[in-house]
C-alpha positions as semicolon CSV with decimal commas, in nm:
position;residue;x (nm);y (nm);z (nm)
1;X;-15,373;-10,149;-4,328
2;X;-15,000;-10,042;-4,228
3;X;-14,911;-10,309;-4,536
4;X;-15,156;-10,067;-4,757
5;X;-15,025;-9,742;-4,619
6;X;-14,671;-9,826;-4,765
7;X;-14,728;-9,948;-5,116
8;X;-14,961;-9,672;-5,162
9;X;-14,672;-9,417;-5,063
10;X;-14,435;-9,635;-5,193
11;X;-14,595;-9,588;-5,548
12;X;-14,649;-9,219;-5,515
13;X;-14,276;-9,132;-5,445
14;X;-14,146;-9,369;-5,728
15;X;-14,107;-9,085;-5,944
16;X;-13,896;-8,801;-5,712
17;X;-13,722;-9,102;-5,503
18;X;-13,339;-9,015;-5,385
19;X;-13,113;-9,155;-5,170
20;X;-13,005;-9,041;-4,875
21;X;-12,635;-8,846;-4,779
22;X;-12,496;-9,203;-4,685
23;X;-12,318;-8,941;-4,415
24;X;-11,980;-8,956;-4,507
25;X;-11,816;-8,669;-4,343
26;X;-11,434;-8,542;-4,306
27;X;-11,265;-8,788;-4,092
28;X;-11,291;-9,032;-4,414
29;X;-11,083;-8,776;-4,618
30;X;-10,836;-8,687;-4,282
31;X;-10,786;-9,070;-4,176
32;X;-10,853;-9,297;-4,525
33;X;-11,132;-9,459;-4,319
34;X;-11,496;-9,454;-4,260
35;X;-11,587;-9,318;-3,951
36;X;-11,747;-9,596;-3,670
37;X;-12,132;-9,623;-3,756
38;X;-12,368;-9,830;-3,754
39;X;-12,606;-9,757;-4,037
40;X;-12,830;-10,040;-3,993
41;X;-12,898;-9,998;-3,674
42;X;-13,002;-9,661;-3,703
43;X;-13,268;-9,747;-3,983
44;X;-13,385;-9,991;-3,762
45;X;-13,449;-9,755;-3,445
46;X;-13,604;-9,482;-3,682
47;X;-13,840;-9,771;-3,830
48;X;-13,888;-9,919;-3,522
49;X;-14,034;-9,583;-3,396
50;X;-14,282;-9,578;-3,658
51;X;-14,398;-9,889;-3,593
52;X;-14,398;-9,922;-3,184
53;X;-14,591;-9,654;-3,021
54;X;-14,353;-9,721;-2,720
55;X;-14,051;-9,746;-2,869
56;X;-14,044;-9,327;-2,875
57;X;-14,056;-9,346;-2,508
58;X;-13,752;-9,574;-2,502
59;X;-13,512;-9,401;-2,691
60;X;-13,574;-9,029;-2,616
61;X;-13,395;-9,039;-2,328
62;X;-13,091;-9,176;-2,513
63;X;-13,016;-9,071;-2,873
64;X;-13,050;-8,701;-2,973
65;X;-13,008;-8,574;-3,383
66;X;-12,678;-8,546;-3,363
67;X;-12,633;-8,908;-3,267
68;X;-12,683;-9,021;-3,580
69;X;-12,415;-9,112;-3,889
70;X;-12,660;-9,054;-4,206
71;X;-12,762;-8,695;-4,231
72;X;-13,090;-8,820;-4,354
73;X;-13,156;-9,001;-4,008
74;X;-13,073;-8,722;-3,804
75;X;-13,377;-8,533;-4,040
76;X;-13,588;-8,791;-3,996
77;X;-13,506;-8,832;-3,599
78;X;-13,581;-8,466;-3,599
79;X;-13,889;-8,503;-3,703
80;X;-13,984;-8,804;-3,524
81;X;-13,874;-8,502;-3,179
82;X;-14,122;-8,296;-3,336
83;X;-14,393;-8,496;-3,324
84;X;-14,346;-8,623;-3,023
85;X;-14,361;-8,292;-2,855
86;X;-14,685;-8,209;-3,027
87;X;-14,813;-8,498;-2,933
88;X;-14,918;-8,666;-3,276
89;X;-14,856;-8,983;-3,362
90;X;-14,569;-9,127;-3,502
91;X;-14,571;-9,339;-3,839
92;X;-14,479;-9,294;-4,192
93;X;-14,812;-9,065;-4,293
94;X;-14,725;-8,854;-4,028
95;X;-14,362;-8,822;-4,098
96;X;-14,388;-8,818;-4,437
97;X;-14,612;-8,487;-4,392
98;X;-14,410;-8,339;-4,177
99;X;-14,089;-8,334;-4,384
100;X;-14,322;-8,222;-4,728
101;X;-14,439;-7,927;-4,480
102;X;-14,019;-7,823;-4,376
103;X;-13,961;-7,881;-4,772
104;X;-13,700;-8,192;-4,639
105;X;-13,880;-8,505;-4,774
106;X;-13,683;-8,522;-5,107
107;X;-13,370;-8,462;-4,953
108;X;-13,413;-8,739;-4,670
109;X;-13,505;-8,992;-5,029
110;X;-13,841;-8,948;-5,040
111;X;-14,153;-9,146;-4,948
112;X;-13,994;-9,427;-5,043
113;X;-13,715;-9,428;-4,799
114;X;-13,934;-9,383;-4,499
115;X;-14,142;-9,693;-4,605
116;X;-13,804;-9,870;-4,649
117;X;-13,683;-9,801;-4,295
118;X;-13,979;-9,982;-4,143
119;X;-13,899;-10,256;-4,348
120;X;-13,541;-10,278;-4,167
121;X;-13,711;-10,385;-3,834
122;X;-13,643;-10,705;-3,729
123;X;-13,776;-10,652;-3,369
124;X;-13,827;-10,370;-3,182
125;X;-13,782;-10,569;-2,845
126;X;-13,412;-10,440;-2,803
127;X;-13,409;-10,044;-2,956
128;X;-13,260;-9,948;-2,669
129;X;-12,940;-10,181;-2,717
130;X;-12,943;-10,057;-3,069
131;X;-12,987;-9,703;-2,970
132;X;-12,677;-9,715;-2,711
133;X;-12,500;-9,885;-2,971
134;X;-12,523;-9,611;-3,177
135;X;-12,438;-9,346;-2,895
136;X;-12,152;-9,549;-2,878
137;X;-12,039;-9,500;-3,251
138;X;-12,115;-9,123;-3,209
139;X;-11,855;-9,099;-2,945
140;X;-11,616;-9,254;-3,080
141;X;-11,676;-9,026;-3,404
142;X;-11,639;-8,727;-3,162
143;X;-11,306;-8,854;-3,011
144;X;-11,163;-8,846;-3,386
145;X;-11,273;-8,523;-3,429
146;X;-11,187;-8,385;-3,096
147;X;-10,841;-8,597;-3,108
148;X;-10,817;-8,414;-3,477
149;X;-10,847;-8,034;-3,303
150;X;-10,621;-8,103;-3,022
151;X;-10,369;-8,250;-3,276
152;X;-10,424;-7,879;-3,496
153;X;-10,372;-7,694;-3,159
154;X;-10,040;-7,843;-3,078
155;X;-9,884;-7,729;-3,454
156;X;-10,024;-7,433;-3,377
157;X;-9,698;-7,201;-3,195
158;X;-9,967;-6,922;-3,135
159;X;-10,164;-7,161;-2,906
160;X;-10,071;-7,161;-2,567
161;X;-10,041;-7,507;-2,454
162;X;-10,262;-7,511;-2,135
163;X;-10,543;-7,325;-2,271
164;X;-10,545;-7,603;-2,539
165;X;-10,547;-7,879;-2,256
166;X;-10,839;-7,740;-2,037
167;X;-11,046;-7,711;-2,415
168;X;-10,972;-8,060;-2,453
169;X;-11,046;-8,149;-2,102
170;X;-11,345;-7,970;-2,140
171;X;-11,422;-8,134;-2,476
172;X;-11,412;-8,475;-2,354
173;X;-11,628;-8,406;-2,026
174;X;-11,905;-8,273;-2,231
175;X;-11,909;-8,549;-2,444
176;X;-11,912;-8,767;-2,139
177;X;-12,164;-8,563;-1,997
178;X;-12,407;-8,496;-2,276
179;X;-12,412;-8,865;-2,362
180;X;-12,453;-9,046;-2,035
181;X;-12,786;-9,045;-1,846
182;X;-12,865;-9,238;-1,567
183;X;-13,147;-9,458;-1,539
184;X;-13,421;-9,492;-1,277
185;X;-13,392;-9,663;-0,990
186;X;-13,709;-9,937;-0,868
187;X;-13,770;-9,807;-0,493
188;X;-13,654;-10,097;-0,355
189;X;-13,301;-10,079;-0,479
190;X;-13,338;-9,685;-0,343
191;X;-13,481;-9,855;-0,059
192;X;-13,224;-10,129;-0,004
193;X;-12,949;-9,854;-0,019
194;X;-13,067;-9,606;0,175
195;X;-13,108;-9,848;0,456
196;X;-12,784;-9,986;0,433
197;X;-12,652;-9,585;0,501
198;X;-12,897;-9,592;0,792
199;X;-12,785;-9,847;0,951
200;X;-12,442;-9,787;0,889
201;X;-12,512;-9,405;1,084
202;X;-12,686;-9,597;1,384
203;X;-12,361;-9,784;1,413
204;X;-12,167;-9,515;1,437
205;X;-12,038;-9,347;1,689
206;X;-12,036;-8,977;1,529
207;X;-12,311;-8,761;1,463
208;X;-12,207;-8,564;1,187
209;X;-12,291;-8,722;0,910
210;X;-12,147;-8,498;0,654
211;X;-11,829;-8,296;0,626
212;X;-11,771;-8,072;0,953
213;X;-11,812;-7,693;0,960
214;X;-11,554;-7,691;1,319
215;X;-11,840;-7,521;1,500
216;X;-12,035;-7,736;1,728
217;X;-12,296;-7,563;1,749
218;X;-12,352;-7,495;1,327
219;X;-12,310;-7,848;1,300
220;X;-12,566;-7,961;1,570
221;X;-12,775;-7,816;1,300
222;X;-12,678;-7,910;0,977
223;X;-12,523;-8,225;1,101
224;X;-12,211;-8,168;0,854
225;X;-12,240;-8,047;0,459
226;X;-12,340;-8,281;0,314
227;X;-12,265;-8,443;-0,053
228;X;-12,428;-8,323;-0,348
229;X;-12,574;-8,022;-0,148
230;X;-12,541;-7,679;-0,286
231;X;-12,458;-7,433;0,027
232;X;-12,531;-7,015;-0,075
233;X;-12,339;-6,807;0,226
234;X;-12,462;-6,496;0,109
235;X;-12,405;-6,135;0,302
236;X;-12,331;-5,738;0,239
237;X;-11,960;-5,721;0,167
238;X;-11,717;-5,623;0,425
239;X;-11,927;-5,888;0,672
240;X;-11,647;-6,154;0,646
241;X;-11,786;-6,369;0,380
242;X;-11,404;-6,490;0,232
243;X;-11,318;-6,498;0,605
244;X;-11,601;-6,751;0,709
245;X;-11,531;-6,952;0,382
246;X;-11,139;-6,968;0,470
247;X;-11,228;-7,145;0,836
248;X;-11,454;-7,396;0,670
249;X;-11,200;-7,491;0,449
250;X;-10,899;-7,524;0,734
251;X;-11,119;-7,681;0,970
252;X;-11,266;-7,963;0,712
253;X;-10,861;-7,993;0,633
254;X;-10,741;-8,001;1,009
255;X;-11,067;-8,193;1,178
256;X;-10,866;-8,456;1,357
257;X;-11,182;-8,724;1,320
258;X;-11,271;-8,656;0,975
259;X;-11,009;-8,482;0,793
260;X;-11,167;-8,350;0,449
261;X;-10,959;-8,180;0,155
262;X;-11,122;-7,856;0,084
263;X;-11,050;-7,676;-0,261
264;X;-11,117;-7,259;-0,269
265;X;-11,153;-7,108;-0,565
266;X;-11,145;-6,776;-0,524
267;X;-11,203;-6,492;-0,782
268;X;-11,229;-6,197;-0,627
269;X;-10,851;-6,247;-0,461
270;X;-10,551;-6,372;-0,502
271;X;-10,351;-6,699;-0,392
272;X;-10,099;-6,467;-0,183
273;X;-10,407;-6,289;-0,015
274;X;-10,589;-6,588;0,100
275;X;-10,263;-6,771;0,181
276;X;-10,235;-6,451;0,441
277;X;-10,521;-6,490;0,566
278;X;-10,518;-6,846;0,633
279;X;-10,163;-6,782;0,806
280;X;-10,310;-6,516;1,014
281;X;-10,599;-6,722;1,167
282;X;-10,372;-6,970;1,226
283;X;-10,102;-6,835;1,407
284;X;-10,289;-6,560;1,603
285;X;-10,085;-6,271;1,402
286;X;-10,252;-5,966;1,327
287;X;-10,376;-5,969;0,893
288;X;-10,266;-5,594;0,883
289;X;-9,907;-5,677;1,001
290;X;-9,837;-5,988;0,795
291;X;-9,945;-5,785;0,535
292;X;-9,711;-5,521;0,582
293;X;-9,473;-5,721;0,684
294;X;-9,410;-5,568;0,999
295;X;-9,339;-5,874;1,188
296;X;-9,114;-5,926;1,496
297;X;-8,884;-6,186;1,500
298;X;-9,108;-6,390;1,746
299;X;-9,441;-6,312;1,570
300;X;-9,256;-6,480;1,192
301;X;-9,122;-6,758;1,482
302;X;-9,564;-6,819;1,551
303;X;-9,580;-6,814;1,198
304;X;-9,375;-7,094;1,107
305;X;-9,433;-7,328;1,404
306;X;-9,842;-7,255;1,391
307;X;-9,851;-7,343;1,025
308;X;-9,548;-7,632;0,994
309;X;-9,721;-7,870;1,252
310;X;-10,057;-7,947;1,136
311;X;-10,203;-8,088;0,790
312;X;-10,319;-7,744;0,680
313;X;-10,052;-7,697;0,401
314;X;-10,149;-8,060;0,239
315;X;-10,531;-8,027;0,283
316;X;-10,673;-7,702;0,083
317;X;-10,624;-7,637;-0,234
318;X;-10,668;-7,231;-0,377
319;X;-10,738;-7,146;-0,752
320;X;-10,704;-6,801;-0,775
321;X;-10,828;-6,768;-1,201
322;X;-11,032;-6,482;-1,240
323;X;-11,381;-6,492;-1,369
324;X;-11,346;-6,854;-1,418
325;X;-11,641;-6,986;-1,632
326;X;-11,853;-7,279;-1,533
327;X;-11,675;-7,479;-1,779
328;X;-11,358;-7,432;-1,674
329;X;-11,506;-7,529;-1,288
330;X;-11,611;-7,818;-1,352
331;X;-11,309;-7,947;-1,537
332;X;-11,045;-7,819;-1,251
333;X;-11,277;-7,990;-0,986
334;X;-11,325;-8,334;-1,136
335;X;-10,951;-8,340;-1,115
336;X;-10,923;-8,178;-0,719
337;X;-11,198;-8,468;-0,638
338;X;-11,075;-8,711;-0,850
339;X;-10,690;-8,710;-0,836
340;X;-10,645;-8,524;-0,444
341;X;-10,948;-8,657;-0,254
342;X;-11,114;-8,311;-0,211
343;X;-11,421;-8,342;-0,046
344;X;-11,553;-7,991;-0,015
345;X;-11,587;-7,717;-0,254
346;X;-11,552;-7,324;-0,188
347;X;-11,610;-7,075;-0,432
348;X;-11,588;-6,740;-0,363
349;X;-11,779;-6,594;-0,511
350;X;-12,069;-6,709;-0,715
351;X;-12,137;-6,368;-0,917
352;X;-11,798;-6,364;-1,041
353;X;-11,867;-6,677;-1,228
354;X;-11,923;-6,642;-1,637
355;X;-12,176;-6,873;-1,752
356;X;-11,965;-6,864;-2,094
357;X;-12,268;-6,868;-2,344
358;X;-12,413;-6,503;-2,267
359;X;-12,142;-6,320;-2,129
360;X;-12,150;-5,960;-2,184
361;X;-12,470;-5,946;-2,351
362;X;-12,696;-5,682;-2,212
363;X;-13,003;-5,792;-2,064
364;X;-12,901;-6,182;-1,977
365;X;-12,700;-6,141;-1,657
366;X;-12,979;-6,293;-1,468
367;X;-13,028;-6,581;-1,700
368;X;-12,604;-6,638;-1,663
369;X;-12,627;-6,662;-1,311
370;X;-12,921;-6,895;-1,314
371;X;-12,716;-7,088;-1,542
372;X;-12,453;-7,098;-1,302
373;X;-12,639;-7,214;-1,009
374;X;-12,808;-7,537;-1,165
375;X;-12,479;-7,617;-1,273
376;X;-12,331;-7,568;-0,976
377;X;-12,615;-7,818;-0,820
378;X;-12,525;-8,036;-1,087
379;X;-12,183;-8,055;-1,050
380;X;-12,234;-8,130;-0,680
381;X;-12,466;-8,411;-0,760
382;X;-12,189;-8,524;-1,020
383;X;-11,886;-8,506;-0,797
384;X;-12,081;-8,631;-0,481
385;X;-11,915;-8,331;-0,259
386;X;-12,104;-8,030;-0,121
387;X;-12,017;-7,708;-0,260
388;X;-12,037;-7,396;-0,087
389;X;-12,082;-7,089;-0,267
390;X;-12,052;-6,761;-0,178
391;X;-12,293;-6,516;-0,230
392;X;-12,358;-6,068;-0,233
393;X;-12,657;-5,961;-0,121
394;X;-12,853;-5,654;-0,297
395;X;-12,873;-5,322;-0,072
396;X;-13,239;-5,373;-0,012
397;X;-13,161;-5,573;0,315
398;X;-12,991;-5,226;0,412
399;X;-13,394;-5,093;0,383
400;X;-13,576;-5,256;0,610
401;X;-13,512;-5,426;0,937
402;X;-13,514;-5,746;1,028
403;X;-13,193;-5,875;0,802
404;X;-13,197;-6,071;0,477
405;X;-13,452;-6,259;0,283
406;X;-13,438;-6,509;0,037
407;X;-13,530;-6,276;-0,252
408;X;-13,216;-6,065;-0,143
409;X;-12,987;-6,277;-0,329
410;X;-12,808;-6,079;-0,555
411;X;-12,918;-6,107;-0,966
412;X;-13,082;-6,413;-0,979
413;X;-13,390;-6,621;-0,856
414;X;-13,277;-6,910;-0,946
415;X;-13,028;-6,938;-0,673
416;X;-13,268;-6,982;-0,383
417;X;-13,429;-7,250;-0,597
418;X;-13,122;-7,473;-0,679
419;X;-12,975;-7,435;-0,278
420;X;-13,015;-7,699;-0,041
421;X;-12,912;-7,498;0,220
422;X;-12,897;-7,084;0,214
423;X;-12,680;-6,910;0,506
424;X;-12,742;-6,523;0,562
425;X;-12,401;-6,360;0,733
426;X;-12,478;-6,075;0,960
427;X;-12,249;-5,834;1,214
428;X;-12,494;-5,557;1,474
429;X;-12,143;-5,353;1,433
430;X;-12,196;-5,363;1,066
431;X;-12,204;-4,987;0,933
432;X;-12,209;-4,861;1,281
433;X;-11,963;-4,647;1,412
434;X;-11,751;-4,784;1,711
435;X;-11,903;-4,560;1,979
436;X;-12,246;-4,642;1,906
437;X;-12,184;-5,033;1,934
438;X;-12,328;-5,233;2,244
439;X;-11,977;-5,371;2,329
440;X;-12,114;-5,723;2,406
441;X;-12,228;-5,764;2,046
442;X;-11,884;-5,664;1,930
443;X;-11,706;-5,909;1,718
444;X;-12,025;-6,113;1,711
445;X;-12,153;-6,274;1,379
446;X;-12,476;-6,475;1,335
447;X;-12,539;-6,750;1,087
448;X;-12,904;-6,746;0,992
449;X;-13,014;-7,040;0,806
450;X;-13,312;-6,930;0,594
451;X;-13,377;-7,273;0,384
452;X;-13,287;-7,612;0,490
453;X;-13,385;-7,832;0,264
454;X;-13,323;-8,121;0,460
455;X;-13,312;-7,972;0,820
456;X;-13,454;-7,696;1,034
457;X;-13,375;-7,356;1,032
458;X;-13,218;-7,142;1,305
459;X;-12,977;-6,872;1,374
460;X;-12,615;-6,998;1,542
461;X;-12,405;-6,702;1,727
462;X;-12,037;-6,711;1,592
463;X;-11,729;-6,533;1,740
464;X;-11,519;-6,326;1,489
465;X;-11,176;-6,155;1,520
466;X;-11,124;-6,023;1,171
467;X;-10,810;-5,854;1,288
468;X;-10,674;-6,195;1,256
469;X;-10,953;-6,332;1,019
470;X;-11,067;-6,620;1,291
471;X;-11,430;-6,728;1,389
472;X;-11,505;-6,940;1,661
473;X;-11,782;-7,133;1,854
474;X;-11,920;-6,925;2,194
475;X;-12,103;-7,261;2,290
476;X;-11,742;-7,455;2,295
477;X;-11,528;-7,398;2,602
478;X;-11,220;-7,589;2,462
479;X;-11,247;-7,522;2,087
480;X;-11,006;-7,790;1,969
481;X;-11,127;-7,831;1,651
482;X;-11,091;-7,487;1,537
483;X;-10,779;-7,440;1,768
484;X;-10,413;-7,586;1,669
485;X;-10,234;-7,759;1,877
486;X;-9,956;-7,539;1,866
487;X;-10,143;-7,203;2,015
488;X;-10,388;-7,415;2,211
489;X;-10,065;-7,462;2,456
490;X;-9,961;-7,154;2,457
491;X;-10,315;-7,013;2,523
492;X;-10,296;-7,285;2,806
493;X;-9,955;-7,108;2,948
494;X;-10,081;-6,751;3,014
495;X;-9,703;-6,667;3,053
496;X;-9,672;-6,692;2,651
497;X;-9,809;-6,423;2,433
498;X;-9,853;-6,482;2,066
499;X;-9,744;-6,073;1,969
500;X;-9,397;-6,130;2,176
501;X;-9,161;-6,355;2,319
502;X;-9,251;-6,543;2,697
503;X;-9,096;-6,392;2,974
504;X;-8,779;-6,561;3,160
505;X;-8,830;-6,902;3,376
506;X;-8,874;-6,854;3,759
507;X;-8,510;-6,878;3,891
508;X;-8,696;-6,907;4,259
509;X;-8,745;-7,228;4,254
510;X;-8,466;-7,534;4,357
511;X;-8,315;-7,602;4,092
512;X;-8,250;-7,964;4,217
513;X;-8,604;-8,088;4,189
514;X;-8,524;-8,080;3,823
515;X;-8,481;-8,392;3,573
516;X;-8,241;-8,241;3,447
């Protein structure tokens, strides 16, 4: 029947038949060779696919159009994508109608060349080594032509030179990305592996898991963030959002059992700000006076002793670009994880972001921003770090009582969705004036987990100085996590004060009993 099917097409298209574009494109003018294809595997695949009802299922996953050399086959493949999502069948009647209905059919060589590729098939037991192989020449056609543009850049003096370096960073990681797909995994590999992590967590002696938040009493919780989780902090500005992000990242830095380098991208402020801010939770000095600079001699003295002693300087990283697109994200944090060891990702914050595609097209915000969370999720899942994002609430929480919902997240749905884990910030001082405040809930913030994907949820107290941008754990008597080394001793010595110098030694005593 199938042998009847193509002589009886075979014979109708005898008279119109045309060869296909053999695909020859511009890098055979530009380098005086023929670009890397492999023709006859792709007529193989494409008859293959008419022939094998499975073989559809095996490459769809792998090849798209643009995969292929001939501009014929990518037609054809087209159509073969069409199909499939219709769900009709796939052989040469039905592709041979399809292309006479889009008015292609001459132009891909007729009915005769369709018949001919299922003639090409040798076996369709290994289409998926042929269709990798020819994912494989389609890269390698896309590094000449991407190689070709960065080469045009650099001639070009009215190009500036790192702009052309994070295109053709970003160039290359699409291409990486677009064109490698993992496989599934059998459960017992899964199985195997995840077993092998349990038993590795019984053995040990901590019981976070994941990278530590420095508050006990979070991280009893959470048990760490962990990798590829997507983290929302969301809350009503002024609440102390970038202040909340800023002790994550020095505490994942300075944890002394499982230091973690933390990058913060922040586009709302810039590196000077947050550098001031991290200063001023370090050493104890008021933000306001660092700021100004009015600084006593003793307070700059804090300064450089709090900060010079510990790992702080080495372990967080700040990109201050402002509304940094997703694109240009994900390039700068492959090479934070991949060349410093950063293991924790803070952006502040997520509305900022440009999606790249829609910007500044009315009516799409929301559809930017959903963009921008499942890549976010992505890129966590990619990198194998959690990233924390923060997030603005909209001013219906300020409505109603009983604080924030999911559906408060500001311009998009999509973000509860994509989140592992969303955190609601709240202050009881917030838009209150001073005299009206309960002055035990006074430089109190809660952290209200309101989705855990992979926990419970629950609301964990926080301390907050924002005079000197510093949270800390009410539950932990000796903080020493959160605390350096250098003020913990001078906290210890209630003689010292970090806002002037210590007062003289006791002369009262013998001075003999000295050592020295």
């Amino acid at each position: 029947m199938q042998n009847q099917q193509q002589k009886n097409i075979s014979k109708s298209g005898q008279n119109w038949r045309r060869k296909p574009d053999s695909g020859r494109s511009v890098e055979t003018l530009a380098y005086g060779k023929i670009p890397p294809q492999a023709k006859e595997m792709e007529e193989a695949v494409l008859g293959a696919c008419m022939l094998e009802k499975q073989a559809m299922d095996i490459i769809i996953g792998i090849l798209k159009p643009e995969c292929f050399y001939v501009d014929a086959h990518k037609t054809i493949y087209q159509v073969f994508l069409t199909l499939s999502e219709a769900y009709q069948p796939i052989d040469i009647l039905t592709v041979v109608e399809q292309l006479r209905k889009a008015g292609e059919l001459e132009l891909v060589g007729g009915p005769y060349y369709i018949t001919q590729l299922t003639n090409k098939v040798v076996s369709s037991a290994n289409i998926e080594a042929h269709a990798r192989i020819i994912v494989q020449k389609f890269m390698q056609r896309e590094l000449i032509r991407i190689g070709g543009e960065i080469v045009n850049d650099a001639f070009e003096d009215t190009s500036d030179v790192f702009d052309s370096l994070d295109k053709a960073e970003a160039q290359l990681f699409s291409l990486n990305d677009g064109n490698l797909r993992k496989d599934f995994k059998v459960l017992r590999t899964a199985f195997n592996s995840a077993m092998k992590i349990i038993k590795e967590r019984m053995q040990s002696d901590e019981e976070i898991t994941g990278v530590p938040s420095g508050f006990p009493s979070l991280d009893n919780v959470t048990h760490g963030w962990q990798d590829t989780d997507l983290i929302i902090i969301a809350a009503r500005p002024s609440v102390g959002k970038t202040a909340f992000a800023l002790n994550l990242a020095r505490n994942a830095a300075m944890n002394t059992i499982k230091p973690t380098n933390a990058a913060v991208f922040c586009l709302e402020m810039s590196t000077l700000q947050i550098t001031c801010r991290l200063i001023s939770a370090e050493s104890g000095v008021s933000l306001d006076d660092i700021t100004q600079g009015n600084l006593t001699d003793w307070q700059l003295e804090n300064i450089w002793e709090a900060c010079d002693i510990n790992k702080l300087q080495e372990g967080v990283f700040i990109d201050d670009t402002p509304a940094l697109s997703i694109f240009e994200l994900r390039a700068k944090a492959r090479r934070l994880v991949y060349n410093h060891g950063v293991g924790v990702i803070i952006i502040d914050y997520l509305q900022l972001m440009s999606a790249g595609s829609s910007e500044g097209k009315p009516g799409l915000r929301e559809q930017e921003v959903s963009k921008i969370s499942r890549d976010l999720k992505a890129l966590a899942k990619e990198l194998h770090v959690p990233i924390l994002a923060l997030s603005q609430l909209s001013r219906e929480v300020e409505k109603r009582k009983g604080g924030a919902v999911l559906s408060d997240l500001r311009e998009s749905g999509a973000i509860e969705q994509d989140a592992d884990m969303v955190m609601f910030l709240s202050r009881p001082d917030y838009q209150q004036e001073a005299s009206e405040v309960d002055p035990a809930l006074r430089g109190k913030v809660d952290v209200k987990i309101a989705k855990h994907r992979n926990g419970k949820l629950a609301t964990i107290p926080l301390d907050a100085d924002l005079s000197i941008q510093k949270f800390s754990d009410p539950c932990t008597a000796a903080d020493t996590q959160r605390t350096s080394s250098y003020i913990s001793k001078r906290i210890a010595d209630k003689r010292f004060s970090l806002e002037s110098p210590p007062p003289p030694l006791d002369t009262d005593d013998d001075t003999e009993d000295l050592p020295f």
